[in-house]
C-alpha positions in Angstrom: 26.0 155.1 133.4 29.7 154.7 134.5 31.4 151.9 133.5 34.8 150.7 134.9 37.9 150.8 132.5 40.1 148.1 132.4 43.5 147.9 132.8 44.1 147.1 129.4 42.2 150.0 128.4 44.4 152.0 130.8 47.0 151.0 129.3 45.8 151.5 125.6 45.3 155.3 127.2 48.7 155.5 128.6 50.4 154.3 125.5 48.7 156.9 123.5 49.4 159.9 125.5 53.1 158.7 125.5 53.2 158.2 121.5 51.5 161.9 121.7 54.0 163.3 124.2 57.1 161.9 122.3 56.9 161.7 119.0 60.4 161.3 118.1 60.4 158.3 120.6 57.4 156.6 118.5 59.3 157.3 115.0 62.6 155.8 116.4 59.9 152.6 117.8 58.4 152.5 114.4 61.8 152.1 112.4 63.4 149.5 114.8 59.8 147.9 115.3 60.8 144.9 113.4 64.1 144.1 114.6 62.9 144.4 118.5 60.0 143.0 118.5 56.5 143.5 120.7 55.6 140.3 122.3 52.8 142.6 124.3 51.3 143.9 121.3 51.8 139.8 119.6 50.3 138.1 123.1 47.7 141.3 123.7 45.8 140.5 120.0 45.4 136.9 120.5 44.1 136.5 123.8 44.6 133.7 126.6 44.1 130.6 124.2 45.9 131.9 121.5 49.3 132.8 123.5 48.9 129.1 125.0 48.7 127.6 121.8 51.3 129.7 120.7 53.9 128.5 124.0 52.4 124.8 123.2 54.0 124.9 119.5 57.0 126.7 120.6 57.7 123.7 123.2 56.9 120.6 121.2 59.6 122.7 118.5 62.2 122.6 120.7 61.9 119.3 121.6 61.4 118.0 118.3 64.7 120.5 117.7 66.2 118.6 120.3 65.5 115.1 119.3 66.1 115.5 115.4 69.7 117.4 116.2 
């Protein structure tokens, strides 16, 4: 029984054979993860309701930013 992968396990796959392929590239990712940032791999672990709570409390910030200041 064949199953279907998903994209997102097709791209789980292609992000491992690249980390595998290029090491150096991954160590150099890995020291400068924090100052970059991976808003895939932040948006990718919460799923759909979590990133649109996430863009609803970012919003009503900046407006209450904007109103306060």
């Amino acid at each position: 029984m064949n199953r279907k992968e998903t994209s997102e396990e097709t791209r789980e796959q292609l992000r491992q054979s690249e980390l595998k392929n290029n090491p150096t590239g991954s160590l150099h990712d890995g020291l400068n993860r924090e100052s970059n940032g991976n808003l895939n791999d932040l948006s990718g672990g919460m799923g759909w309701k979590g990133t649109g709570i996430l863009i609803l409390v970012l919003f009503f910030g900046y407006i209450l930013y904007n109103l306060i200041f």
